[in-house]
Each structure stands twice: as structure tokens, then as C-alpha cells.
N, C-alpha and C positions, 0 to 999 in steps of 0.2 A: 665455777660458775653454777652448776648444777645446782650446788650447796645452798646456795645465795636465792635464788628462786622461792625453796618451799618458805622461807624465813619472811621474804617479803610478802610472801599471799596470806601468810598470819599475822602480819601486823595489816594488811589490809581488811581483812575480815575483823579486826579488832578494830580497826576506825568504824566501819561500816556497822557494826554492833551498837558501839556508845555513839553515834549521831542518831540511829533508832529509839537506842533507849531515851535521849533529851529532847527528840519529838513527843516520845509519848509522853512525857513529862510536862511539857509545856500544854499538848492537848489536853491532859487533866487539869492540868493547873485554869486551860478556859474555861473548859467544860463546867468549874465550880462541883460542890459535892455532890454525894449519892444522888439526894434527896430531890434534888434541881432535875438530875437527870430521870429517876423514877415519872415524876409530874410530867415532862415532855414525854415519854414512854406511853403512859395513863392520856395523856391529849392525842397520841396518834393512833393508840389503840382505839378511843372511842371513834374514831371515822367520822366523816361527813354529818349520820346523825345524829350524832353522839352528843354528850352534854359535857360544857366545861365546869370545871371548878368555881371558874372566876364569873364568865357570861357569855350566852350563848349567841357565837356573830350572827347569825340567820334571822335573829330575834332584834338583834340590834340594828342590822340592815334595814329589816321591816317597818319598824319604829321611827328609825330615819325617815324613810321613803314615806311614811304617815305625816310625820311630821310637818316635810315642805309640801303636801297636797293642798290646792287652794281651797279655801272655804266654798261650799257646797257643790264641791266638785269629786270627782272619784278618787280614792286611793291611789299613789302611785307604787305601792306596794303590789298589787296586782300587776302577774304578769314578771312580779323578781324573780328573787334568786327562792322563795320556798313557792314558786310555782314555776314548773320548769317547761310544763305544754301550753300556756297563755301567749305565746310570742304577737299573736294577732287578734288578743280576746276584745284589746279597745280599738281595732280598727274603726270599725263605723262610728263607736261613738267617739273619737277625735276628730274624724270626719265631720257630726254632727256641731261638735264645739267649734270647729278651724269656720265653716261655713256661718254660724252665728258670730263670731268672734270679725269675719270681713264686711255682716252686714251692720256693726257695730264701729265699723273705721268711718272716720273722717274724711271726708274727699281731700287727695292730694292737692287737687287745685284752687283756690280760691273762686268765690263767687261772680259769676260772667260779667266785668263790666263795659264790655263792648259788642251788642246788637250782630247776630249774623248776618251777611247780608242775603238778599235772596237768591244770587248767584250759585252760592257756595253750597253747594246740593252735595251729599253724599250718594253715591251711586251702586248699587248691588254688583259687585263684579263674581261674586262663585259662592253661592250658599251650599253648605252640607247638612245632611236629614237623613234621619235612620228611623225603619220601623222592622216590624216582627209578625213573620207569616204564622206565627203559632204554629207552629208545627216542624219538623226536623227534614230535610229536604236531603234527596241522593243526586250532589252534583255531578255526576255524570250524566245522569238520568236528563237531569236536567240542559245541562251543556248540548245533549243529542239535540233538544228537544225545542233550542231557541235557536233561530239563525246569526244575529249578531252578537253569539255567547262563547267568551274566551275561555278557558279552561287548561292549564297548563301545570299539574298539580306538585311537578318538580320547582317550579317556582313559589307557587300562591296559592293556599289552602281555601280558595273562593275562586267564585266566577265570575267573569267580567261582562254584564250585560250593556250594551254602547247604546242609544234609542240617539236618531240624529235630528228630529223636529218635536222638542227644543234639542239640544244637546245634552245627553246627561250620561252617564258615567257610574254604573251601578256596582257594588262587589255584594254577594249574597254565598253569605257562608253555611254550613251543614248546619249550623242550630236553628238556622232560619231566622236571624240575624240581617237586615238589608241596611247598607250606609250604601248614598249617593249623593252627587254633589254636580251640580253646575254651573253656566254660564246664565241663570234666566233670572224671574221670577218665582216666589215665593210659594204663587198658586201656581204657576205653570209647574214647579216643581214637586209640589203635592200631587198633580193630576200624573206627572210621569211616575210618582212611587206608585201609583192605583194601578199603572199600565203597566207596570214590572210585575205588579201582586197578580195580575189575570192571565200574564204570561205565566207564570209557575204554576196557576191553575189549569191551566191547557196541557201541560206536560205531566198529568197526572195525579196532579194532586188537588186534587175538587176541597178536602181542609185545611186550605190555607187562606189566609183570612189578611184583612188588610188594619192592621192594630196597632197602638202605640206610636205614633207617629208626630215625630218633634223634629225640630232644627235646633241642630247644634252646633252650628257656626256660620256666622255672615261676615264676607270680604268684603268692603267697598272701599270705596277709590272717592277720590275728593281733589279739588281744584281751589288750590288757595287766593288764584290769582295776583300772587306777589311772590316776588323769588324769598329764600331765607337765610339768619345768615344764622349756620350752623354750628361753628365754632363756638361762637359770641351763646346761642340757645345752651350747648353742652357745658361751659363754663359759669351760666349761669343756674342752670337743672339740672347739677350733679346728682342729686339722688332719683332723678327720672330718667334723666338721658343719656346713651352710649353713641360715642363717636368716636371712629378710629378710621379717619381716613386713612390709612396704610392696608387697611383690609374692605374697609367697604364704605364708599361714597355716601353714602346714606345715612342718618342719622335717627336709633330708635329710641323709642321716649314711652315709658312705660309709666301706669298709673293702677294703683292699686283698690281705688273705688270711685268709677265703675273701673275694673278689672279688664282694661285692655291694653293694646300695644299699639300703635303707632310710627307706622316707618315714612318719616320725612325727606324729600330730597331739597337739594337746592335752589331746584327751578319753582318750590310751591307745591309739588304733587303728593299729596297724601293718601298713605294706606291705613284701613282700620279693623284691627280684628280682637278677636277673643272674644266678643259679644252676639248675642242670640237674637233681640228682638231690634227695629230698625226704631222702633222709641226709644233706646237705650242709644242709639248711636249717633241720633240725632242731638241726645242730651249728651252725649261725651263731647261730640263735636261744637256744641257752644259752650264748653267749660275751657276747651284747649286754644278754640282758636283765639282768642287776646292771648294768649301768650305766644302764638308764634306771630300775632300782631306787632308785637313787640318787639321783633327782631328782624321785620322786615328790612330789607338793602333799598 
């Protein structure tokens, strides 16, 4: 038996030999000749910026991307692959184009042909406003320094100033930064950011200044005075309306100019937001309501 051993580890080592050698064989046989493989050798030596024999991809990417760029419009070349720090060099100006390019759409809805009636008032329910004390504020300093000021900096990198006549709801961040938003009026609202701005001047900061000061978002609420039927709206304004009674009662109906949202229930009660001025929402509001005229029950 002993005998029998080394005999079989030589004819195994002799399989195991010639199954190597008809590997390598065949892998030449792919590989094709010298010449083939020198050329790939030569392409990976030159690296990334290196130059091909045949054409250079970086150049041909480029060309591409020139290519499909709209007429008088920027490069889309800008910002590829032979600029590798541009990742946000067209932010603002896509921003620019995105904003011309929506006051350039078409209203989603057809032209009013049913009279509002005078009823049907849209009604301010919670406008938001931000302005800028010019200046960079120390909230803590500050938090000490106002009685109804929340501060709690493991939650909220702002402070919560409450003012309860009107009701309004301040957060004023370390850049000096102020967003607030309430239950009122437009002017009653304006006059509470002045009364916020002379509180952070009491608390030591004599430059801080009351500047830039816009609204940028109005809620209001609306009474359609007829119930709706919502299914029948969703079936018929698939590409404006989402309804899933399985998750929420309600049904929203989106319009992309003017650019706002609308949440409908089925008692008639309408919500309207995404808009700034109460001229725009009085003009959304007689574009939309025939169409849910239309589906009155």
C-alpha cells in the first residue's frame, strides 16, 4: 500500500500540470497577439490623463454634453467629468432658468367661466414673515433678556419669542435671521416683527435694525358652500389631484401656475397655500372654483 501512494501523487500532480498548461493556452489563445496586448498595456500606462491612440473619452464626453446644450443656453459640459470642483457652479443660474421657465407655463386651469360669488371669501388663517436684524445676535444673551423667550439649545439652534396680543410665534437665529408666523393680519403681523426687532434692542444690541422684511407664506381657508364629490374630481384631474381615502380623507389638487396647493374636503372646506400675496390667491381662487363647481353633490 505504501508503494501505491507516491505513484498516485505523480499522476496527480501530472493532471494538475497539463489542466494548467490548457488554461494558459486558451488564455492566449483570447488574449489574441503581442501587439493587442502591448496597445492595452500603452492605454493603461497613459492613466486618466493620458492620451489614446484612437480618441480621447474626456474630449468626447465634452463634445457630447456641448452637443445636447440648448441653443442660447449654457454648456452642459460645465461641471463634467474635465471639471471635477463645479458640482454647484450652475446652481443659481438654473435656479434663474427653473423660475423663468414657470413664469413662462401655461395655467393649468382653464379660463374662469363661472363668477365668484360674494360669499366665497378666502380668509387669512396663519401667514409667515422673515426679516433680518443685521447684525449676529448671542442667544443666550438674548433668551436672559426677553421674558416670553424659549431657549433650549439641545433641541433648537433658535429662540422662541411667543408675543400673545396678536398671537405670534417668533424663532430668531444667531445670524439674525427672524421667521414668524401667525394667526392675524398682514399689518398686525408686520407691526409684531418691529416689536420683536426693539425687544433684541433692549437686550443690548442698540445695531440691530429692522430690514428686509417680506412674507413668505399665506394660509387661508375658504368656504365653498357646497359639499364635493371627490372621487368623481380625482378621476376626473389626474394630473392635479391625489386622493387616497385609505390614508387621508381629504383630497389635494395641485396647480403649477399660479403655483399652489389646495386641500379639499368633502363637506366644501377649502385650504390654500404656497402663495405670498392675497391678489394671487384671490386670482387662484376664481380659476379653481368652477371646477370644483362642477362636482358639486
Amino acid at each position: 500500500g505504501e508503494a501505491i501512494w507516491p505513484a498516485v501523487e505523480h499522476s496527480m500532480a501530472d493532471e494538475v500540470a497539463l489542466s494548467n498548461e490548457q488554461a494558459m493556452v486558451e488564455v492566449d489563445a483570447d488574449c489574441g497577439n503581442d501587439d493587442e496586448v502591448d496597445a492595452l498595456c500603452a492605454l493603461l500606462d497613459a492613466g486618466p490623463g493620458g492620451e489614446s491612440p484612437k480618441s480621447d473619452a474626456r474630449s468626447d464626453v465634452d463634445a457630447l454634453l456641448a452637443s445636447l446644450a440648448p441653443v442660447g443656453g449654457v454648456s452642459l459640459s460645465q461641471g463634467s467629468a474635465s471639471d471635477h470642483g463645479g458640482q454647484n457652479s450652475l446652481t443659481t443660474q438654473d435656479r434663474v432658468l427653473s423660475d423663468r421657465a414657470s413664469d413662462q407655463l401655461e395655467p393649468d386651469l382653464p379660463e374662469p367661466t363661472l363668477a365668484l360669488p360674494g360669499n366665497v371669501v378666502p380668509i387669512p388663517f396663519i401667514i409667515t414673515a422673515r426679516f433680518s436684524l443685521g447684525c449676529e445676535v448671542d442667544l443666550k444673551k438674548v433668551a436672559f433678556g426677553i421674558r416670553n423667550a424659549e431657549f433650549n439649545p439641545r433641541k433648537h439652534g433658535s429662540i422662541t419669542i411667543r408675543l400673545f396680543n396678536p398671537r405670534v410665534a417668533a424663532l430668531v437665529r444667531e445670524r439674525g435671521i427672524v421667521t414668524l408666523s401667525g394667526s392675524t393680519g398682514e399689518q398686525e403681523l408686520k407691526a409684531s416683527a418691529k416689536k420683536i426687532a426693539r425687544l433684541v434692542q433692549k437686550c443690548g444690541y442698540e445695531q440691530a435694525v429692522f430690514a428686509e422684511y417680506k412674507t413668505t407664506s399665506i394660509l387661508c381657508k375658504v368656504d365653498l358652500r357646497f359639499p364635493v364629490r371627490l372621487e368623481a374630481l380625482a378621476a376626473r384631474w389626474r394630473k392635479n389631484a391625489v386622493y387616497e381615502p385609505e390614508f387621508c380623507c381629504n383630497c389635494v389638487f395641485r396647480t403649477r401656475k399660479p403655483k399652489c396647493t389646495y386641500l379639499v374636503t368633502a363637506g366644501g372646506k377649502l385650504m390654500i397655500s404656497g402663495l405670498r400675496r392675497m391678489e394671487d390667491i384671490h386670482e387662484a381662487l376664481k380659476r379653481v372654483y368652477p371646477v370644483f363647481f362642477d362636482f358639486q353633490t
